[in-house]
MDAnalysis code that builds the backbone (N, CA, C; Angstrom):
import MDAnalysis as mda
import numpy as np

u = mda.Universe.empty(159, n_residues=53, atom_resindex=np.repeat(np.arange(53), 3), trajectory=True)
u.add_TopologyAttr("name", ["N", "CA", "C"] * 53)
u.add_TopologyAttr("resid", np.arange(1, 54))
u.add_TopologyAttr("resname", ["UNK", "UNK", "UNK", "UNK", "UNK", "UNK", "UNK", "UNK", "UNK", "UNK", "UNK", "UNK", "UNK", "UNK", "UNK", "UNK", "UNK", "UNK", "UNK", "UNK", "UNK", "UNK", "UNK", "UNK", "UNK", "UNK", "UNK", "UNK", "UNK", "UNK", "UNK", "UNK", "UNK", "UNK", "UNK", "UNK", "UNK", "UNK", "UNK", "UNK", "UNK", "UNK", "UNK", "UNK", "UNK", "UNK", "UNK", "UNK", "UNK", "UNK", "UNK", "UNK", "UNK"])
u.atoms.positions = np.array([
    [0.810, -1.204, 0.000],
    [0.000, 0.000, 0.000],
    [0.849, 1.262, 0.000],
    [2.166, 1.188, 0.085],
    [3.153, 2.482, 0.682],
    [3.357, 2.636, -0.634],
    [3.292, 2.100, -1.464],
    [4.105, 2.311, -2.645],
    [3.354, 2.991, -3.436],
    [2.245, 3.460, -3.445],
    [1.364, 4.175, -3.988],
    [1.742, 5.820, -4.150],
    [1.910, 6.633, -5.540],
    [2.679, 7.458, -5.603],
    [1.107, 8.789, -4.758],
    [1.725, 9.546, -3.419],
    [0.499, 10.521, -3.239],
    [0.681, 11.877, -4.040],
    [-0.463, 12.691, -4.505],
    [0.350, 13.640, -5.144],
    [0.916, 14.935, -4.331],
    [1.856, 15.623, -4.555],
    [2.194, 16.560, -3.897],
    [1.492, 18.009, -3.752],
    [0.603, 18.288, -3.661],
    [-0.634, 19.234, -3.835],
    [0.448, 20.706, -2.747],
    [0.856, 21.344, -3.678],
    [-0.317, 22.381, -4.722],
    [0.776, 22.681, -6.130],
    [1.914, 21.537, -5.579],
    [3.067, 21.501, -7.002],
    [2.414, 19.978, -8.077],
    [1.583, 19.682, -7.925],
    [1.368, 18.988, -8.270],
    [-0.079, 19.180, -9.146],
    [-0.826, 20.121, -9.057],
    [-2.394, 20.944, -9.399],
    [-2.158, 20.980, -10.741],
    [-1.362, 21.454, -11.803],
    [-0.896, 21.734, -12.819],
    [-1.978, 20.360, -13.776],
    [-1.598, 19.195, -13.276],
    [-1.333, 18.311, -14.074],
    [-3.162, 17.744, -14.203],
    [-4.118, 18.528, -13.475],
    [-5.203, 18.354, -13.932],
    [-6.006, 19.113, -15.483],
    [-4.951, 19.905, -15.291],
    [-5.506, 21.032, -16.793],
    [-4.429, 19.554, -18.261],
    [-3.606, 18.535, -17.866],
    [-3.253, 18.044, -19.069],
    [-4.665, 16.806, -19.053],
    [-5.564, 16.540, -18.744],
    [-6.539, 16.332, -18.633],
    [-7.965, 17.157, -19.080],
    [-8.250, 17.942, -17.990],
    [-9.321, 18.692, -18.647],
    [-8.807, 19.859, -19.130],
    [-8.572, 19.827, -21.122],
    [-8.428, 20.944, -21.520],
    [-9.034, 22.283, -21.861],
    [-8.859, 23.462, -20.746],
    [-10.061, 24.809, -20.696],
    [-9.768, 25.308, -22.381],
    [-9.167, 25.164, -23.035],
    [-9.514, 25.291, -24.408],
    [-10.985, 24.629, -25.116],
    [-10.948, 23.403, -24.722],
    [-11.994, 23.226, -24.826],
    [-12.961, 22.648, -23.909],
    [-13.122, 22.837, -22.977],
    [-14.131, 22.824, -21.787],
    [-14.217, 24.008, -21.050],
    [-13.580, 24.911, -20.665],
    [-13.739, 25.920, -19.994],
    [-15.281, 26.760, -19.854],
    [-15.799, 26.744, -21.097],
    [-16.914, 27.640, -21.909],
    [-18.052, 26.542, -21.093],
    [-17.996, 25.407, -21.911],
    [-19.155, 24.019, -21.293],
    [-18.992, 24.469, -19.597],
    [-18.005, 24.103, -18.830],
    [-17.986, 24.469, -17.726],
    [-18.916, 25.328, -17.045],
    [-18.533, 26.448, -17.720],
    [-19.138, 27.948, -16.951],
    [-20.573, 28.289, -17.457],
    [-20.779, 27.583, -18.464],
    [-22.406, 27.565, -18.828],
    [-23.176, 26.618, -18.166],
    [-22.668, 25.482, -17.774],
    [-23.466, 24.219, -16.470],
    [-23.389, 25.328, -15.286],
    [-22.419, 25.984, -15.450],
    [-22.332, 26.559, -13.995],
    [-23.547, 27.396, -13.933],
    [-23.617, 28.496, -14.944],
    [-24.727, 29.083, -14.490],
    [-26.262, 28.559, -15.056],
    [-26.153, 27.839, -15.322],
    [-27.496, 26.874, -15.246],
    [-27.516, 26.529, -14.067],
    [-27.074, 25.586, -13.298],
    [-27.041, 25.526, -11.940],
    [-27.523, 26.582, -11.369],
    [-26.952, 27.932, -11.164],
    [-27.180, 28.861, -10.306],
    [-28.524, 29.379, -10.255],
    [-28.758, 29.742, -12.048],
    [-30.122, 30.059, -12.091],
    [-31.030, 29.231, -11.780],
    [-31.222, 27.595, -11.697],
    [-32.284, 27.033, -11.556],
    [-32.089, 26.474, -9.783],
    [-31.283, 27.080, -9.074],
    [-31.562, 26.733, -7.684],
    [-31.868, 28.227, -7.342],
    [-31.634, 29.452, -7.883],
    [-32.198, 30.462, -7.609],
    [-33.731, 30.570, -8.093],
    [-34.144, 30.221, -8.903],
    [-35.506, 29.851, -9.447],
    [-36.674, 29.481, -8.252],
    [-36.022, 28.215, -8.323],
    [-36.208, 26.853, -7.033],
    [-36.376, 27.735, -5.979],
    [-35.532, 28.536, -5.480],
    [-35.651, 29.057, -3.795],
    [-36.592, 30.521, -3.625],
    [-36.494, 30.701, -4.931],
    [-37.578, 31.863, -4.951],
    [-38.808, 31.718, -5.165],
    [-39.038, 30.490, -5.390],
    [-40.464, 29.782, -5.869],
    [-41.294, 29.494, -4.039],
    [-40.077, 29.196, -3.880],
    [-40.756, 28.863, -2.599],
    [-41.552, 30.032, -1.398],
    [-40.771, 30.975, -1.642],
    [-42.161, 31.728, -0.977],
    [-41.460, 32.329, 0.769],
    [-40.686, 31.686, 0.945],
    [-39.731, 32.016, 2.506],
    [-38.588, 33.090, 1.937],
    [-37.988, 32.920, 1.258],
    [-37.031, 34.329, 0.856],
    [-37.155, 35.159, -0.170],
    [-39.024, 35.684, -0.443],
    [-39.205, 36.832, -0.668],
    [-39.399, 37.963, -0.017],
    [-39.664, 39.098, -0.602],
    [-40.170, 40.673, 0.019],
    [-41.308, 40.932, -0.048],
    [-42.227, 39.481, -0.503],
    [-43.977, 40.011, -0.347],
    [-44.084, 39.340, 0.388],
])
């Protein structure tokens, strides 16, 4: 089990971008993102406890 390489975090962070390339994911990314945001802001405003009426 020792022999298992751990990574060295935060010299080691680099090597997730040779994986997910923001050339082409970056954009997809940040558009789920704000889908997300808007439809749990939707969601919580629907509900009726964190409005001003």
């Amino acid at each position: 089990m020792s022999d298992i390489a751990k990574p060295s975090n935060p010299n080691d962070d680099w090597k997730i971008w040779m994986v997910v390339n923001p050339s082409t994911w970056l954009m997809p990314i940040l558009f789920a993102v704000l889908l997300i945001v808007l439809t749990v802001h939707t969601v919580v405003l629907q509900l009726g406890w964190f409005t001003w009426g």
